[in-house]
N, C-alpha and C positions, 0 to 999 in steps of 0.2 A: 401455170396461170397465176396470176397475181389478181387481187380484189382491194380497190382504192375504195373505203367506205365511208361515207360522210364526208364530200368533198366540197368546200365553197370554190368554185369553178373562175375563173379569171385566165380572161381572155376573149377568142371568138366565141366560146361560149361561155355561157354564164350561170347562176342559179348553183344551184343544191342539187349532187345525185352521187353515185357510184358510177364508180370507172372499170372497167372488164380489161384486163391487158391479158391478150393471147397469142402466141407467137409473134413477139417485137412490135405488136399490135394493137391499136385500141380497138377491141372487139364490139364493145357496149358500154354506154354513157345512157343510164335509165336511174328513176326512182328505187333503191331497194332493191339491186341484182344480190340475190340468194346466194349462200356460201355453200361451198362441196369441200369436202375433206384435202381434195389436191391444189386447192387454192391458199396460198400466200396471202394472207389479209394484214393493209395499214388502216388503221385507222386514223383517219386524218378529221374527227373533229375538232372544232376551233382553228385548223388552219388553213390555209390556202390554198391550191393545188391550181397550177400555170403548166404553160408549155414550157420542155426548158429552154433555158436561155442559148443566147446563138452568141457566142464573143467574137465579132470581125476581126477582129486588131488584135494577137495577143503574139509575143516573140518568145519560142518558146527554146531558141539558141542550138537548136539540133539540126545539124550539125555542125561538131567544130566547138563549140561554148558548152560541152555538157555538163561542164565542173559549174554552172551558171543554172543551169534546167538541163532536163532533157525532154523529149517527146512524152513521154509515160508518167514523169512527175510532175509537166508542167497538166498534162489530162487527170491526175489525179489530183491536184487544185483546180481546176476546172470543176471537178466534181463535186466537190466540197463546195463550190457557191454555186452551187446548180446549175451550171453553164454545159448543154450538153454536145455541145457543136462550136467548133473553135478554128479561127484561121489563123492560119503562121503566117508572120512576116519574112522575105527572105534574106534576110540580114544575116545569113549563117554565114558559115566556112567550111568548105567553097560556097557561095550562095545558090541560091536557088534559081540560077539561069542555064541547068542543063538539064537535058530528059533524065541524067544520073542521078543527079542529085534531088529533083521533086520525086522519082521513083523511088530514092529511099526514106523520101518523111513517108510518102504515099503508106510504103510497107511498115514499116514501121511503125505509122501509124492503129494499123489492125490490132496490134497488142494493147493498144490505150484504153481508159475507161471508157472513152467516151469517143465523139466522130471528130476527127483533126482533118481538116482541110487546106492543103498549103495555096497560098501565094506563089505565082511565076515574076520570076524580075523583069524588070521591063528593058532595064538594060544591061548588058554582060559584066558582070562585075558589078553593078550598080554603081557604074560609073559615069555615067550621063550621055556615054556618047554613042556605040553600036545595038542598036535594038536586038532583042532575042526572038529567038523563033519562036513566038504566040501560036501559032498551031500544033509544034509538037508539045508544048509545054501544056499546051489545054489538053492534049488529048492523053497524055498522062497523067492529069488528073489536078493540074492548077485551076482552082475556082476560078480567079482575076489575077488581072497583074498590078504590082506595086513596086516601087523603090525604096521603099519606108525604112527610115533610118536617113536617108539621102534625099535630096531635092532634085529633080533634073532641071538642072539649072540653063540648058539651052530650050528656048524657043520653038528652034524648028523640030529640035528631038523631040519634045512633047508633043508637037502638033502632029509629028509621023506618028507617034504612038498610040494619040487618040485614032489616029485614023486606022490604023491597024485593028486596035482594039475593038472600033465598029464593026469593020469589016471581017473580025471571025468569032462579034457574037460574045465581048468578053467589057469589064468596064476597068477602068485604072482607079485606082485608091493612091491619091495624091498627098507626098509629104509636104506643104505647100513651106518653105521658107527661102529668103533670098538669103543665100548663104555669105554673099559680099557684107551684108548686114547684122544676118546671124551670128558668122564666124562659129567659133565654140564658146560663148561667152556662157557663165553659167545660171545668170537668173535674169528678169524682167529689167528692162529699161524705164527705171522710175525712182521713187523714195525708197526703195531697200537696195538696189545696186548703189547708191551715192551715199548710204548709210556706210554700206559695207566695203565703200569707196572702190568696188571693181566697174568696168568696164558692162553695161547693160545689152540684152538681144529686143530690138525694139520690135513691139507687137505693126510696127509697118514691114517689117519684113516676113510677118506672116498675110500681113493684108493683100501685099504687092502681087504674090504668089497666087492667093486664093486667084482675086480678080484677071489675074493673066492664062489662068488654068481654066477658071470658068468662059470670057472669051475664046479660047482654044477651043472649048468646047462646044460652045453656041455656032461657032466656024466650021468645026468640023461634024455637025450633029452626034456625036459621040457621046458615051456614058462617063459620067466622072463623078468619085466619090471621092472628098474632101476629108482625109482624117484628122482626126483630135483636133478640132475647133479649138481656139482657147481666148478668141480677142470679139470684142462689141462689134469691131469697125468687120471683121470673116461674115460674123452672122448679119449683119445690115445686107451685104454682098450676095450671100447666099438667097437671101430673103428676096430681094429684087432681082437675082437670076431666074429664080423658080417663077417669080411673077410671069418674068418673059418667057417662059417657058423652056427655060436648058435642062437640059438632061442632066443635072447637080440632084445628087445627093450627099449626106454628113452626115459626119461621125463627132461627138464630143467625151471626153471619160469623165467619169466620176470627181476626180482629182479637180477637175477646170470648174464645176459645179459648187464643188464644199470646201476649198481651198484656196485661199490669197496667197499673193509674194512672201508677207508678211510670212508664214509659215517659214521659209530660209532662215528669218532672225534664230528661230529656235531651234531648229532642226537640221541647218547645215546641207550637207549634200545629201541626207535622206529627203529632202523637198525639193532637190534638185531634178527635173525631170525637162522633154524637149518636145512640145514647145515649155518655156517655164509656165509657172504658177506667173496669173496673172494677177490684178484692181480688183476688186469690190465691183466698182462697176460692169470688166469685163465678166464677172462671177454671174452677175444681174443680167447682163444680157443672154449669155448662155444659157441662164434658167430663162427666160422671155422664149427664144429658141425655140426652148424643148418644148414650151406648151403652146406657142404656137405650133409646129409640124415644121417650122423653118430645119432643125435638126432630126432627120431622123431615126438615128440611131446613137445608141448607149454603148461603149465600145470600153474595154479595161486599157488598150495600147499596155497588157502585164510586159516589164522588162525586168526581168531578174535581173540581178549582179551580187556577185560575192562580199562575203564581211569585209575584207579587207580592203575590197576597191571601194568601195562605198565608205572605210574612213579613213579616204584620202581629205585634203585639203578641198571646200568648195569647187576651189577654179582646177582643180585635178579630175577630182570624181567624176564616173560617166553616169553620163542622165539616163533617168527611169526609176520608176518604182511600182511593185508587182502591185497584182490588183483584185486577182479574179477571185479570192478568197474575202473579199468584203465587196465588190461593187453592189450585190443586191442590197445588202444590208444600208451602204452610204446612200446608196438613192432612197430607198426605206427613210432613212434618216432624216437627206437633207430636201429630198422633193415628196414623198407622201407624207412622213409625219408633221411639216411644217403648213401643208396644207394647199401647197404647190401644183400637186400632179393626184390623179388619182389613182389605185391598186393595177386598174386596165392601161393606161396610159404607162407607166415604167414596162407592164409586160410587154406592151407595143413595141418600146425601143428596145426594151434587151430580147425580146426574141422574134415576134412575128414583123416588123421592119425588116432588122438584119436579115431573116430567111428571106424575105420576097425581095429584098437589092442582089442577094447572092445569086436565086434562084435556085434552091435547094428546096427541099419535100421535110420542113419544120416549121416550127413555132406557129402551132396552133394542135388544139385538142377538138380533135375532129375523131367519127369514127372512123378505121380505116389509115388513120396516119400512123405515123410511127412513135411509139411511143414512149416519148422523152419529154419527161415531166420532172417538174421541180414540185416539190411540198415543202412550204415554209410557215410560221409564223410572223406574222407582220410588228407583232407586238413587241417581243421577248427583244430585251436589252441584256446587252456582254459588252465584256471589253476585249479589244483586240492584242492577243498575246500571238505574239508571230512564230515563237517555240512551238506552236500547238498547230501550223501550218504544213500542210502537205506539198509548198512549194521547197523544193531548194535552198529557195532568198529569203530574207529577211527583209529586204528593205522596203521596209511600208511606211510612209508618215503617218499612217492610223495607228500605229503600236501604243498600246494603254487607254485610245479612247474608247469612250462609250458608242454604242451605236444600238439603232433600235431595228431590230428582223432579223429572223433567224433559218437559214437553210435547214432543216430537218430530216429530208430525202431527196435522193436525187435517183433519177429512172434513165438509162440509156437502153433503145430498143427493147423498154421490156424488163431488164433489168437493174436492180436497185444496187447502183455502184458506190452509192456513199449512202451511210445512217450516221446520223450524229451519234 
């Protein structure tokens, strides 16, 4: 038995009480539950105490990429920013379009800290054109299906897919970019691509996508999840789908939140990431977004890569940068400390949103759930040393910054998988 004593509550519930975890279980949430000799006791006055976090989006390169992450280290960074439930993209090798291959994150997964839930591809290969068998891949244990990494850049393929995906009960999490536009170009279409005199990925080829994915959608009555928002003109779209009622929901990271282009000038390919760092402006509307409900979820999109790929050249490097080891902390930073968002409102998107789009049994401290909980301080400021990381990667454009909030414990079913 574990005893949470002196908890400020954040979440579905709220106020001041102790927390009972008994068998993987919140037993009791009361004033002042009494201590026994066979209880574990935290003391968590002065800090926080949420459900933990839900990470939709996180690539965790298993299989195939393990020299990049694996299942077990990318869940032990998960752990560490109190994320207790994580979904993999199937971006592996071979990827994740056969009952083989989601049965071995599936297994494999059981040895991790924490709950890894994969992603089924939507198409074989994730190559745009033969859809996979969505029924075996669900019943093996793929939450939803994605392409992420890849755009499905045909029409009619998307539009069978969404109807697939209706029709057995599953939603698509869309990489939305026109890739004739995208190409591989490696930063934003603006004043730092013409600084740096390359060739820009203009934020219409992520506009073009959203809007053709979300039509698709409205056509087909089907579910569609929109990842990693990063442009003004995605959330206007969004914002005016949901009006009309589509079945759109969003995803935005951290990074698109507290991070400009401008970042590139200094930091080269570690701020290189896909979609890029966008405007000030786009930064602005994504925060508008978030505090409207236009976005509703907080997603890391974590993508390791090795030291040495990462200093390649700009226009060489491959895009991403890990995540899940500061997102609490950056939202902390850049939307509650600044007076943005409030404590329940971040919990919303990093955890009790994500669980109810997935349809999972998290993100909220209920009695009776399961009990995965994060314990943070809101307050406590550090600098980000990526040596001191339980990821793999390194590659964080937060390395040396300040940030204010601090993970302190992390709970999966019950028990406590990370202590600072």
């Amino acid at each position: 038995m574990l005893l949470i004593k002196n908890a400020r509550l954040c979440g579905e519930t709220s106020g001041s009480a102790d927390i009972l975890v008994e068998n993987g279980k919140i037993a009791a949430i009361s004033e002042k539950i009494e201590e026994t000799a066979e209880m574990a006791v935290i003391n968590s006055t002065g800090l926080v105490v949420a459900p933990g976090l839900v990470d939709m989006h996180v690539h965790f390169r298993d299989p195939g990429f393990e020299y990049k992450e694996d299942i077990l280290t990318g869940a032990a960074a998960a752990a560490a920013g109190g994320v207790t439930t994580c979904c993999c993209m199937p971006n592996t090798s071979p990827a994740a379009d056969s009952v083989e291959t989601v049965k071995y994150i599936v297994n494999k997964s059981k040895d991790a800290l924490i709950k890894v839930l994969p992603y089924g591809a939507v198409t074989v290969g994730q190559k745009g054109d033969e859809l996979t068998d969505f029924v075996a891949l669900k019943v093996v244990g793929a939450v939803a299906m994605s392409d992420d990494g890849y755009s499905i850049q045909s029409a009619e393929q998307m539009r069978l897919a969404l109807r697939s995906a209706r029709d057995f009960g599953l939603f698509i999490s869309s990489h939305c970019e026109d890739s004739d536009l995208a190409k591989n170009y490696a930063v934003n279409e603006g004043k730092v691509s013409r600084e740096l005199g390359l060739l820009g990925r203009p934020a219409i080829a992520e506009d073009i996508m959203v809007c053709r994915d979300i039509m698709l959608a409205a056509e087909t009555d089907a579910r569609l999840h929109i990842a990693h928002v990063s442009t003004a003109a995605s959330v206007e779209i969004i914002r005016l789908a949901k009006a009309a009622g589509v079945k759109v929901t969003a995803e935005t990271c951290p990074h698109y939140f507290s991070l400009t282009e401008d970042e590139v000038l200094t930091q080269g390919s570690m701020a290189r990431v896909n979609p890029p760092l966008r405007t000030t402006n786009d930064v602005e509307a994504i925060i508008i977004g978030i505090i409207d409900g236009t976005i509703d979820a907080i997603a890391t999109d974590h993508a390791p890569h090795s030291e040495q790929e990462k200093s390649l050249p700009l226009a060489e490097a491959p895009s991403g940068m890990i995540g899940l080891e500061t997102s609490l902390p950056v939202a902390l930073t850049f939307l509650y400390h600044t007076g943005r968002l409030g404590l329940e409102g971040i919990i919303t998107l990093m955890s009790t949103n994500p669980a109810r789009i997935l349809g999972i049994d998290a993100g909220t401290l209920l009695v009776g759930a399961p009990a995965d909980i994060v314990i943070f301080d809101p307050d406590e400021e550090w600098t980000v040393r990526p040596d001191d990381f339980k990821s793999k990667a390194r590659n964080t454009p937060f390395s040396g910054m300040k940030l204010k909030g601090k993970v302190k414990y992390t709970i999966s079913d019950g028990v406590i998988v990370f202590r600072e």
